[in-house]
N, C-alpha and C positions, 0 to 999 in steps of 0.2 A: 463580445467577440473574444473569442478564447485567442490567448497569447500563446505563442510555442516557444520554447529557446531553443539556441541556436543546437543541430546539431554537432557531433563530435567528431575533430579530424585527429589523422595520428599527429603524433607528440602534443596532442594537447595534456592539461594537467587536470586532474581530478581529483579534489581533494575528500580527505576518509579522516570521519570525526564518530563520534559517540556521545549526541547529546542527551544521551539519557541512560541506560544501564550501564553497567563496568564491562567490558570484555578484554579477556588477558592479546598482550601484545602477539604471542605467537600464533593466536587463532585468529588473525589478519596476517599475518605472512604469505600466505600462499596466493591470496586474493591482491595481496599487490604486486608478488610476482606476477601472476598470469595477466594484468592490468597493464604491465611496462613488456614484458615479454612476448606475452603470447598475442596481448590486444594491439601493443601501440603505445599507450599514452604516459606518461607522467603523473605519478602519487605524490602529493603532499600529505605528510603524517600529522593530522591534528595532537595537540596533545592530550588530550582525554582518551588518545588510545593507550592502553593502558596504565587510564590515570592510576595518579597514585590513592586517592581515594579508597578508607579501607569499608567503605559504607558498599549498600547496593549500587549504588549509581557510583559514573567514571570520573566523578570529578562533582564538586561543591556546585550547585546554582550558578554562581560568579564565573568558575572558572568552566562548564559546560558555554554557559552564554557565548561568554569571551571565544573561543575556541571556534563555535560554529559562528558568533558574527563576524569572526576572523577568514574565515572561508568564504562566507558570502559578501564581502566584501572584496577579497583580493579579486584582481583583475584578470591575473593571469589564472585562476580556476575556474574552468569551464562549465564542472557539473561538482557535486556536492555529494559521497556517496557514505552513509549512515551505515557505520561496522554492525552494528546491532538496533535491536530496540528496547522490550520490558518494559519501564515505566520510569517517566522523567522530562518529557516533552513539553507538557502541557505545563509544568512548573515553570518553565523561563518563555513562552510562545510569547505572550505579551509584552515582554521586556526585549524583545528582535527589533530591531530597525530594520525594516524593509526599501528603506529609500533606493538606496542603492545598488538592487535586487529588482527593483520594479524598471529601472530605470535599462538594463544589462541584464535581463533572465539571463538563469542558469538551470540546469536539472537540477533538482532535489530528487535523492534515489535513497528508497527502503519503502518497510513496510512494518506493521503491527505497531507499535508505539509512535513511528514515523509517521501514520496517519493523521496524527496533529499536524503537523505539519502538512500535508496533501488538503486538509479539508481548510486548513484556514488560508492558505497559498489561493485555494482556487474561489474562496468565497468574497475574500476582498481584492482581488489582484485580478482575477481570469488569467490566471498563467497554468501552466499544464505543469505537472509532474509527476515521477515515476516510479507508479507502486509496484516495487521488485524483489528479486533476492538483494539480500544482504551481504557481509564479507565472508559470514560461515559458509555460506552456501558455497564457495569455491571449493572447498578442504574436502579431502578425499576425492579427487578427480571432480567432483561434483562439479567444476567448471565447462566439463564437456557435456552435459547435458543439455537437453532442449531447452531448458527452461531457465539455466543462466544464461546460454547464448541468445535466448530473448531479448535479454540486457543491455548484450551487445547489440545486436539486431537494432535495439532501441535506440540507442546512445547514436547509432550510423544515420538514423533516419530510414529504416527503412519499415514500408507498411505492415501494420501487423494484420495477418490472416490467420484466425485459429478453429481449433476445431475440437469437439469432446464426443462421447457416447454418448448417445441418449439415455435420458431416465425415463421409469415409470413413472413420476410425477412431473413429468414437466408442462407446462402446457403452451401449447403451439403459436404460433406468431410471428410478425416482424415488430423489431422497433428500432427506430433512429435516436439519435439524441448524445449530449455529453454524456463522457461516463466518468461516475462519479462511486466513492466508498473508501470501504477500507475494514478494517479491524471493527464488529460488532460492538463489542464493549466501549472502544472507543469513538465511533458514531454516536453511541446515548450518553458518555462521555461527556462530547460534547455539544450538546444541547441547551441553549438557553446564553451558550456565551456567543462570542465573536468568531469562533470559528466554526459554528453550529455549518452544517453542508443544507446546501439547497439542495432537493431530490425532483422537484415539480418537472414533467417534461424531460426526467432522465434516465440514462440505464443505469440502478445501482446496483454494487457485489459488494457481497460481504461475507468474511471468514471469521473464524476464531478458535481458540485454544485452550482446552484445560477448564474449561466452565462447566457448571454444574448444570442439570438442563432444568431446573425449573428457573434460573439465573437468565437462560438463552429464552425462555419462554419472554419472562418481565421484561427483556430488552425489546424485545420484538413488538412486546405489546405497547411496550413507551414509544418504539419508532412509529408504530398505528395508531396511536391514541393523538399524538402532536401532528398527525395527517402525513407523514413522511414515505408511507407507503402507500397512497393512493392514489396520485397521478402520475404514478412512473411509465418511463418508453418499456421499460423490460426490467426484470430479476433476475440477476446471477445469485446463485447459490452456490460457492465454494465448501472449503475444507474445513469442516469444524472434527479438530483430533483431541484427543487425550480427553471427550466430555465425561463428564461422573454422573453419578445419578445419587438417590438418596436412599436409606436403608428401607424406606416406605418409597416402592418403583414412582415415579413422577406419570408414569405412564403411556408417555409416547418419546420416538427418536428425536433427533434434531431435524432431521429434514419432514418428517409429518409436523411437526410445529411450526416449521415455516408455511408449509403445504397448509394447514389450516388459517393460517393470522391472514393470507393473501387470498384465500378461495373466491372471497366476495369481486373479485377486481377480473380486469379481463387484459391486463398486458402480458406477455409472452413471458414468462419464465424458464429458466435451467437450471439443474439440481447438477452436483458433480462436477462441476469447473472446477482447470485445474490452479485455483490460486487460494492459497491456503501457510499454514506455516511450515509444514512439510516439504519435500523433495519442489510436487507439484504447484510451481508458484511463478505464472509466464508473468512477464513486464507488461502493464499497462499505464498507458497513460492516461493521469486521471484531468478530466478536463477536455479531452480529445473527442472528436464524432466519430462511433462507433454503430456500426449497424450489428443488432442483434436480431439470428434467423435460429428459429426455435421450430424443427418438423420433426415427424415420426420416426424418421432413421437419420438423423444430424441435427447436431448445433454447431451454427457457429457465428465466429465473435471477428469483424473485420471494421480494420478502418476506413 
């Protein structure tokens, strides 16, 4: 039975860390103004926001750790919201104490590198968290958008009902079940360890960024070859941007290489959801029961 945490009332406090890339202090500015101003609640600055760290990452193993099991820890921080992501999660995941976490859920919010954190949250705990925009996403008005106020939408408790265009590839269906994903790369990531995601009996989505597609290919076939593609409720297929290809054409897009790796199966898929590392990127909670409705002129994706 999937656990929820509690949601968010105003003046509660929300704390904003960076366990894992660097991002400079002024590119979370806006996103904790609009947090205390425009939303309601109270920011805690971890200090990894712009650690001093002159590496890729905000801060040393040690002092990432510290920092996020300082937030998940305090009492009076309600939700946990990850300034960025890149790469740096999965180096201190193991080393988290979760006691006291398990015991007092909190939201955990982000996405792409944060997806350690989502798939291993929901495979030993059944607690639900929320794969969302980040602190960038506020900057440049970008907080009035549909898709940061999902965030909020989130954070209030209130049900999410969403809705995309149809693709030509998608193929029709219901399916009920948790929903579960995140970051492609970092799905076959992590595989084989402890925060490997269960998919059996679920809806999963999956985005990614900046891969080469015969890269998206081999992922895809590592999630079908370990069976992780074969008894799901349903397929999201989000945003995959920035992909390359090689100076010898790979020969098909990203979304016909997903369209082929799942042909054999017969749960409902959609191609073009909008959750991705781009603008389009609604708050899901992963862990939550989600009905997925897949027909000729609509999809959509409700709690």
């Amino acid at each position: 039975m999937i656990i929820t945490p509690p949601y968010l009332e105003k003046g509660d406090t929300i704390g904003l860390v960076c366990p894992a890339g660097f991002m400079d202090e002024e590119k979370v500015e806006e996103c904790m103004r609009v947090l205390t101003e425009e939303w309601g609640y109270q920011v805690k600055k971890g200090k990894t926001i712009g650690g001093s760290s002159s590496t890729y990452f905000s801060g040393t193993d040690k002092e990432r750790l510290a920092d996020f099991q300082s937030m998940l820890d305090d009492p009076e921080v309600k939700a946990i919201l990850c300034a960025r992501g890149g790469y740096g999660t999965s180096r201190i995941i193991d080393r988290i104490d979760f006691s006291h976490f398990r015991k007092k859920p909190k939201w955990i919010i982000g996405f792409s590198d944060i997806t350690v954190l989502h798939c291993h949250i929901y495979r030993n705990f059944n607690i639900a968290t929320l794969h969302a925009p980040m602190a960038g996403a506020f900057n440049d008005a970008g907080y009035i958008n549909r898709y940061v106020q999902s965030l909020r939408d989130a954070l209030e408790g209130k049900w999410a009902r969403y809705s995309c265009e149809p693709h030509s590839f998608n193929r029709m269906g219901e399916g009920i079940g948790e929903l579960v994903g995140g970051n492609l790369a970092l799905l076959t990531h992590l595989m084989g360890s402890d925060s490997e995601l269960k998919t059996k009996g679920r809806i999963l989505f999956i985005e990614d960024v900046g891969e080469y597609l015969y890269n998206i290919d081999r992922m895809v076939l590592q999630l079908k070859r370990a069976g992780r593609l074969k008894n799901l409720a349903g397929l999201i297929v989000g945003g995959f941007s920035d992909t390359k290809d090689t100076e010898r054409p790979f020969g098909k897009d990203v979304y016909e290489i997903i369209r082929d790796a799942v042909a054999e199966y017969d749960y409902p898929v959609c191609f073009g959801f909008p959750v991705s590392h781009e603008k389009e990127n609604l708050a899901l909670k992963v862990g939550a029961g989600y009905k997925l409705k897949v027909s000729k002129s609509r999809v959509s994706l409700e709690e």
